[in-house]
PLY file of the C-alpha trace (Angstrom):
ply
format ascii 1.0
element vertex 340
property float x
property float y
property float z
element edge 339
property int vertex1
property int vertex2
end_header
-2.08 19.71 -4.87
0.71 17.49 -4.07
-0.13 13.67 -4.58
2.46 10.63 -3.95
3.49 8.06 -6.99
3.20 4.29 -5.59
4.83 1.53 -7.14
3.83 -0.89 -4.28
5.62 -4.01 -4.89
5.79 -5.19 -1.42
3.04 -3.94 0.43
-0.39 -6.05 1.48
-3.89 -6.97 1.38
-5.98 -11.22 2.87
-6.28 -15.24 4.89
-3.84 -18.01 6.26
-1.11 -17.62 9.02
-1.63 -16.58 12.45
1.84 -15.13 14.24
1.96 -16.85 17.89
0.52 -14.76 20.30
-1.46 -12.66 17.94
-4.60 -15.05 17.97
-6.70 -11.69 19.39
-9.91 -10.23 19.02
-8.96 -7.00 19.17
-8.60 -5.97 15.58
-12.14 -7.34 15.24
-14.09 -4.11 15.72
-18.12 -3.55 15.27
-18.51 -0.93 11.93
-21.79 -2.11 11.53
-23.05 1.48 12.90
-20.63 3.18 10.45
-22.57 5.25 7.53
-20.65 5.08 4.77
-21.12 3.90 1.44
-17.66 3.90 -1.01
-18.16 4.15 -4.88
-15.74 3.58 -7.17
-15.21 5.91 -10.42
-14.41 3.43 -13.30
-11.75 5.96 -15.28
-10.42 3.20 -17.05
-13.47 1.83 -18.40
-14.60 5.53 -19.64
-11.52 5.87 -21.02
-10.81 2.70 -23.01
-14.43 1.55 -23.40
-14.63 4.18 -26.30
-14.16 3.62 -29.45
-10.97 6.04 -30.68
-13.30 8.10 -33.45
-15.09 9.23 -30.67
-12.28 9.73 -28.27
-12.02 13.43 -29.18
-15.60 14.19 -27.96
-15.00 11.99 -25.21
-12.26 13.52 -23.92
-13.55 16.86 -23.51
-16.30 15.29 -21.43
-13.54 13.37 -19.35
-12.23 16.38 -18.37
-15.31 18.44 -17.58
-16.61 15.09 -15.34
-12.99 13.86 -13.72
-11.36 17.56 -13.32
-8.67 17.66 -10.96
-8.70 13.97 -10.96
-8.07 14.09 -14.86
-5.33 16.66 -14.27
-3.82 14.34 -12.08
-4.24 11.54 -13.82
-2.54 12.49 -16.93
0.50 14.23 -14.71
1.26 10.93 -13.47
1.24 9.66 -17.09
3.74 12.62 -18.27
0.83 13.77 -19.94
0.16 18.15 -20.56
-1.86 19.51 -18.26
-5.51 19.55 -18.85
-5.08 23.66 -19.22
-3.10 23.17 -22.00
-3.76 23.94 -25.45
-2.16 20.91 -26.20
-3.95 18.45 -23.24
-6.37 16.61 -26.11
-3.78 15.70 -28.26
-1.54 14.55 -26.33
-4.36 12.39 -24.11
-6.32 11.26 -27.31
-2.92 9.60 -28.47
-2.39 8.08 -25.10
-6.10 6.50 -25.14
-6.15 4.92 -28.29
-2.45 3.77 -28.53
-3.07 -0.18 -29.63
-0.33 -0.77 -26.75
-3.01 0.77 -24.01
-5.92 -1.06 -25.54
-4.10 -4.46 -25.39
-3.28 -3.62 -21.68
-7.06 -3.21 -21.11
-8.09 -6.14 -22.04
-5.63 -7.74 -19.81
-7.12 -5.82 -16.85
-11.05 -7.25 -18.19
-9.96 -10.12 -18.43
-8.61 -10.37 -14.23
-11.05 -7.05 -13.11
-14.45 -8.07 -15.35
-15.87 -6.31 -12.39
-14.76 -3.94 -9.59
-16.84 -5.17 -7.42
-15.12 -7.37 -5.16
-12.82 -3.92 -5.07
-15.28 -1.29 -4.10
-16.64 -3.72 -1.51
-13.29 -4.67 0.29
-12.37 -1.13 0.39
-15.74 -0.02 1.62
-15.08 -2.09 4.55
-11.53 -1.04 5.57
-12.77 2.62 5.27
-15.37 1.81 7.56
-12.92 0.62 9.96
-11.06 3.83 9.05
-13.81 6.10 9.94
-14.07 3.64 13.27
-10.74 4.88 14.71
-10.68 8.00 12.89
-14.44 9.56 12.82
-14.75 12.63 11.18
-11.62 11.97 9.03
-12.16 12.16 5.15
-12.54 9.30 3.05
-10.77 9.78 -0.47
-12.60 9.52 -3.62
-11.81 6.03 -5.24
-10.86 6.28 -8.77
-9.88 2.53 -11.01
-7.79 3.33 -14.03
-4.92 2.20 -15.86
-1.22 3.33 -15.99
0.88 1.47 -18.34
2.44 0.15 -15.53
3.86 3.53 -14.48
2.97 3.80 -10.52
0.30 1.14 -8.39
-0.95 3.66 -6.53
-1.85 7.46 -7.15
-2.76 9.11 -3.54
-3.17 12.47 -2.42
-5.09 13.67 1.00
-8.68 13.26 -1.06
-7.65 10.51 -3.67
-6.80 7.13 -4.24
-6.31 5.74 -7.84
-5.71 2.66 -8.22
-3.82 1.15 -11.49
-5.15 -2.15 -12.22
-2.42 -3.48 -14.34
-0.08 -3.27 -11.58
-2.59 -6.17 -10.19
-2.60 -8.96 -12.96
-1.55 -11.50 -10.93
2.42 -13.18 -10.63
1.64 -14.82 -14.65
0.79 -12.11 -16.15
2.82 -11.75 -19.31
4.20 -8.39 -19.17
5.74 -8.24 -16.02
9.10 -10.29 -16.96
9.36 -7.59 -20.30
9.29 -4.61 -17.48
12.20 -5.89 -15.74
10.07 -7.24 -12.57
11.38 -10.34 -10.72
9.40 -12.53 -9.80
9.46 -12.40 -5.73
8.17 -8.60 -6.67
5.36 -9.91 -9.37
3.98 -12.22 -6.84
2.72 -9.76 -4.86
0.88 -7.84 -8.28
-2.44 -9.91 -7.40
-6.05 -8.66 -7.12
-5.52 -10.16 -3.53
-3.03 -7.42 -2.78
-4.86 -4.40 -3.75
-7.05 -3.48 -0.84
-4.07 -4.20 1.95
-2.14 -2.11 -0.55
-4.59 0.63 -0.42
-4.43 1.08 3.00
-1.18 1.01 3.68
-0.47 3.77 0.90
-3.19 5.84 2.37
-1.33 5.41 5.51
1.54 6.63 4.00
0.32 9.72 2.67
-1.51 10.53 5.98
1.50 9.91 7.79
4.25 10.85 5.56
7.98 9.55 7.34
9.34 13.51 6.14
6.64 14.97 7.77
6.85 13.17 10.91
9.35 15.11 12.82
11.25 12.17 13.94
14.55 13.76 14.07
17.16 11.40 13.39
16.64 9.37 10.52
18.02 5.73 11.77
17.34 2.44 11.01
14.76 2.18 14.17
13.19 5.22 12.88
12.55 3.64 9.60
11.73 0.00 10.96
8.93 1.29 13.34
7.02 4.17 11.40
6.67 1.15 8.38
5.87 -0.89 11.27
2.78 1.60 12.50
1.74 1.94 8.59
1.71 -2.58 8.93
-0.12 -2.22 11.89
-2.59 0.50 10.78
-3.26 -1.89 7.74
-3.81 -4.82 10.44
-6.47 -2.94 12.22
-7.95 -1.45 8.14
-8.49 -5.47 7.01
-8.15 -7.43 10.60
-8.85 -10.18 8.61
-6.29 -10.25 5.79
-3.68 -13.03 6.38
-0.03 -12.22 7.95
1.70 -13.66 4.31
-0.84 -10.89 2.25
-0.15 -8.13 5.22
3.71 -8.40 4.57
4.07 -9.60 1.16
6.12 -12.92 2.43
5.04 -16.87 1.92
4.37 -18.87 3.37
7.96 -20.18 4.64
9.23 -16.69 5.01
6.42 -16.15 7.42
7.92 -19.01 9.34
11.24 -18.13 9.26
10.08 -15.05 10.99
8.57 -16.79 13.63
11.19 -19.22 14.38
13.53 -16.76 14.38
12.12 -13.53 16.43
14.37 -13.69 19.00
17.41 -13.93 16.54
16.57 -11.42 14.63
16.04 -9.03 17.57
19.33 -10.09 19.10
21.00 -9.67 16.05
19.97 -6.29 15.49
20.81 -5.56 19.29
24.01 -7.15 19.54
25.37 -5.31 16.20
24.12 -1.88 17.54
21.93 -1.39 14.50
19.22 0.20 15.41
20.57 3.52 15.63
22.75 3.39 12.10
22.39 6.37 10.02
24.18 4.36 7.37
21.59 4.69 4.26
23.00 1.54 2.71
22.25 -0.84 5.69
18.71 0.78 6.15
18.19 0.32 2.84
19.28 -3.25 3.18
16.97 -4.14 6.23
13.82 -2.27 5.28
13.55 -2.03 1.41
12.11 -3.89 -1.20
14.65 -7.64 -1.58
13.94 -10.75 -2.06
15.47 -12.00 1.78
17.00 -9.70 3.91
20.98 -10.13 3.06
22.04 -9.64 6.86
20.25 -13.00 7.40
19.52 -16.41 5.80
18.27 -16.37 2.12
15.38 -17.88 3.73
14.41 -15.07 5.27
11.86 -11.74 3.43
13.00 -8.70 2.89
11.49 -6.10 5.21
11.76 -8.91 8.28
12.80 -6.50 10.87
9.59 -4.20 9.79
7.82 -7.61 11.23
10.10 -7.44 14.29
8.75 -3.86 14.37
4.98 -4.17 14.02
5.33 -7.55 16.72
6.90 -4.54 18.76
4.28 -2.05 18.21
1.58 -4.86 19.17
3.10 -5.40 22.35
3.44 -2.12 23.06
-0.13 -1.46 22.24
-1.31 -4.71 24.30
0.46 -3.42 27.36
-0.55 0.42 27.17
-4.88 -0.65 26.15
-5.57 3.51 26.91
-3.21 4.69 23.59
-5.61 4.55 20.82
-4.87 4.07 17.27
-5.10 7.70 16.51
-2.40 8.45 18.78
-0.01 5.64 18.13
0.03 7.14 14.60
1.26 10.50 15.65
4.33 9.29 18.09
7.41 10.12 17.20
9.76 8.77 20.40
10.40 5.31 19.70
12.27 4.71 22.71
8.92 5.43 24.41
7.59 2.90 22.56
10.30 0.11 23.17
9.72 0.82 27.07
6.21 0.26 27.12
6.45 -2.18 24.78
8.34 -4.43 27.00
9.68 -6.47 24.29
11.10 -9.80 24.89
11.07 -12.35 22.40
0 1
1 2
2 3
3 4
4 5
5 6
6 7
7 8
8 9
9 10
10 11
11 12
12 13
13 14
14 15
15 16
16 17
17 18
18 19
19 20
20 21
21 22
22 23
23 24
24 25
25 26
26 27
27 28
28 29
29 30
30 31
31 32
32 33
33 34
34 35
35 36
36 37
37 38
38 39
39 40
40 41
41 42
42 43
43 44
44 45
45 46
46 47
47 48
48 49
49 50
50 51
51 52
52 53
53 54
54 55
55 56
56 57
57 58
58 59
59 60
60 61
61 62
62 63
63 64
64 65
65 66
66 67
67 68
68 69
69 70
70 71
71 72
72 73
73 74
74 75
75 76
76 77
77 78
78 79
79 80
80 81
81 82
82 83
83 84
84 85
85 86
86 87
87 88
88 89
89 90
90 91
91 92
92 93
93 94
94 95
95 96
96 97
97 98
98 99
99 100
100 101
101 102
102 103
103 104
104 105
105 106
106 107
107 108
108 109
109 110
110 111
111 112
112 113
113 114
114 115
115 116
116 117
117 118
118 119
119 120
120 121
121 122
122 123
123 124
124 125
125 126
126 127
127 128
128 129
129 130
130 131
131 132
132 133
133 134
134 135
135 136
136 137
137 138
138 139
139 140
140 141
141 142
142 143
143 144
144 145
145 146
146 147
147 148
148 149
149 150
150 151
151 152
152 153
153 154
154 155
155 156
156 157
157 158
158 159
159 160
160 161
161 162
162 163
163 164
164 165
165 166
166 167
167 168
168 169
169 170
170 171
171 172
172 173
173 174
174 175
175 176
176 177
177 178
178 179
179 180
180 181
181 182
182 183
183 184
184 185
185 186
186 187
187 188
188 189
189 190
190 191
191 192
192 193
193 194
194 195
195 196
196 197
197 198
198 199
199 200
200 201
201 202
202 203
203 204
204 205
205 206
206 207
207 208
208 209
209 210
210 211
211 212
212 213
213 214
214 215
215 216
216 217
217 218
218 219
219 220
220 221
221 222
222 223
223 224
224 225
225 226
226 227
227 228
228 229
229 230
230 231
231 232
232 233
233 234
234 235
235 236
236 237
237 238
238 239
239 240
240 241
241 242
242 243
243 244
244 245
245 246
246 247
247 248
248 249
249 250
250 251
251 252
252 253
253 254
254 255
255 256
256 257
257 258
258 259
259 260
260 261
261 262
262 263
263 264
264 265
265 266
266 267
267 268
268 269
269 270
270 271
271 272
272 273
273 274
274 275
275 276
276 277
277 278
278 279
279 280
280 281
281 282
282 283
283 284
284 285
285 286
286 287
287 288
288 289
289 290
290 291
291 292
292 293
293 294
294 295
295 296
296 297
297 298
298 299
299 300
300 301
301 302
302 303
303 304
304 305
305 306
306 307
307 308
308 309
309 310
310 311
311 312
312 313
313 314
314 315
315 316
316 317
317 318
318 319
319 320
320 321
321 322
322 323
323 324
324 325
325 326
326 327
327 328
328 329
329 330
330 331
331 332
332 333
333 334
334 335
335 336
336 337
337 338
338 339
C-alpha cells in the first residue's frame, strides 16, 4: 500500500477575509441529504493512555484491532513491521519513552477532546461525497508522531498527528528548528483545511497527473485546484486559514493582483522549467523573494486559484469532478478570461 508523509506547514483550514469579487454563494452547497457519519479512531489515546507495565499486552491487542493501520503507523515512525519478530519491542519502547509521554500531555492539554475534529471533518466529507458521490471516505485515525510528518494519507486513510497542531507557542517547535512564520500555521484551526487539502493531494497526485511539462504554471495551477478543492471542502474557512497568510499578506495579495500577474507575464515565467525559481514562487517561504517582503510565500498559487475561480465562474457546466482531472492549463487560462 503506498501512503504519502505530510509535513503540512503551509497548508489550511477557517473565518475572516473575503477576496473582492469572491463574496459568492456558490461554495455554499446543501449536504443536509448526505448520509454519512465520520468517526474518529483515537490511536493516540490507546496508545499512551496505558500505563507502560501493561503496554506489552496492549500492544498485541493494538495490532490485532488497528492492523494495516498499525503497520502503517509504525512505518512512518521507522518502526519494524508489525510481521516482525521484533515489532513489540521495538513499539513497546517507542510507547513508553518518557519523551512520547511528555508529548502527550501536550496534545491533552490543546486536544482534551477530538470532538470539534471529528465534527469539522464530518462536514467537509459530506461536501466531499456532494461533488464526488460514490467516492470513498478514508478511515480517520488521531495519533501522535513525535513530530515526524502532519499528515499520514493513503487512498483509505488519513492520520492525523496532533502534535504537529499545538498551536504557534507551543514549546517545542523553536527546539525542532521551525520558524516561526511555519509554527503559526501548527494550530488546531489548521487541521481540518489541512486535511483536505492533503487528501486532495493524494487523490490527485501532481506525478500522476500526466501534465507533461513540469513548469512553473503547471505547478502554480494543480496547487491552485488542490486550494480550490479545499474552498469548496470548508466554504466557510477564512481566505488567511485557506492559504496560511495574515492578515496583511492577504492584503498585499489583493492590492497587488494585477502586479503580480504582470510580473509573472512580463518575465515569461510561467513556462520556466528552472526548479530553483519554481521552488522560489510556489514552496514553503516566509514572502515570496521575487516580490516585496510583504508579500506570502505561495502568492502566485493565490493568483492561481483567483484564476481557476474565474475560469470556473465563466464555464458554470465544468463540475468540480472534472476541473480536478484537467491537465491543459492553457485551456483553462482561455476560459478563464483572466484580467486583473
Amino acid at each position: 500500500m503506498h501512503f504519502r508523509l505530510c509535513n503540512l506547514l503551509f497548508f489550511a483550514g477557517l473565518l475572516v477575509t473575503l477576496l473582492p469579487g469572491c463574496r459568492r454563494n456558490h461554495y455554499l452547497v446543501d449536504t443536509g441529504k448526505i448520509d454519512m457519519h465520520l468517526s474518529v479512531m483515537d490511536l493516540g489515546s490507546d496508545i499512551f493512555d496505558t500505563p507502560p507495565p501493561a503496554m506489552a499486552d496492549k500492544a498485541d491487542s493494538l495490532r490485532s484491532s488497528y492492523g494495516g493501520i498499525m503497520d502503517t503507523y509504525c512505518r512512518a515512525l521507522g518502526l519494524v513491521s508489525i510481521s516482525s519478530a521484533e515489532w513489540k519491542k521495538d513499539f513497546v519502547t517507542y510507547a513508553t519513552d518518557l519523551g512520547n509521554a511528555a508529548i502527550w500531555d501536550s496534545v491533552k492539554r490543546v486536544w482534551p477532546s477530538l470532538e470539534p475534529l471529528r465534527s469539522g471533518l464530518e462536514d467537509a466529507f459530506r461536501h466531499y461525497l456532494y461533488y464526488f458521490p460514490g467516492h470513498q471516505v478514508p478511515r480517520v485515525v488521531a495519533c501522535i508522531s513525535s513530530f515526524n510528518n502532519s499528515l499520514i494519507v493513503d487512498d483509505s486513510l488519513l492520520m492525523i498527528s496532533l502534535d504537529r497542531y499545538l498551536g504557534a507557542s507551543s514549546k517545542y517547535y523553536p527546539s525542532l528548528g521551525i520558524y516561526s512564520y511555519q509554527s503559526r500555521k501548527m494550530a488546531p484551526e489548521y487541521v481540518v483545511t489541512d486535511c483536505m487539502y492533503g487528501w486532495a493531494s493524494t487523490e490527485w497526485n501532481i506525478d500522476d497527473m500526466g501534465y507533461g511539462s513540469h513548469n512553473l504554471l503547471t505547478v502554480m495551477m494543480h496547487e491552485a485546484k488542490l486550494e480550490y478543492f479545499t474552498r469548496c471542502m470548508v466554504p466557510e474557512a477564512s481566505d488567511t486559514i485557506l492559504f496560511g497568510f495574515t492578515q496583511s499578506q492577504m492584503r498585499f495579495c489583493i492590492d497587488n493582483e494585477k502586479r503580480i500577474w504582470e510580473y509573472l507575464v512580463g518575465n515569461d515565467m510561467l513556462f520556466s522549467t528552472d526548479s530553483f525559481i519554481i521552488r522560489k514562487m510556489t514552496g514553503e517561504a516566509p514572502f515570496t523573494s521575487y516580490f516585496a517582503e510583504e508579500s506570502p510565500g505561495r502568492a502566485v498559487v493565490w493568483t492561481g486559484f483567483r484564476i481557476i475561480e474565474a475560469y470556473m465562474k465563466n464555464n458554470p457546466d465544468v463540475t468540480l469532478e472534472k476541473l480536478m482531472t484537467v491537465t491543459d492549463f492553457q485551456e483553462i487560462l482561455s476560459g478563464a478570461r483572466y484580467h486583473p
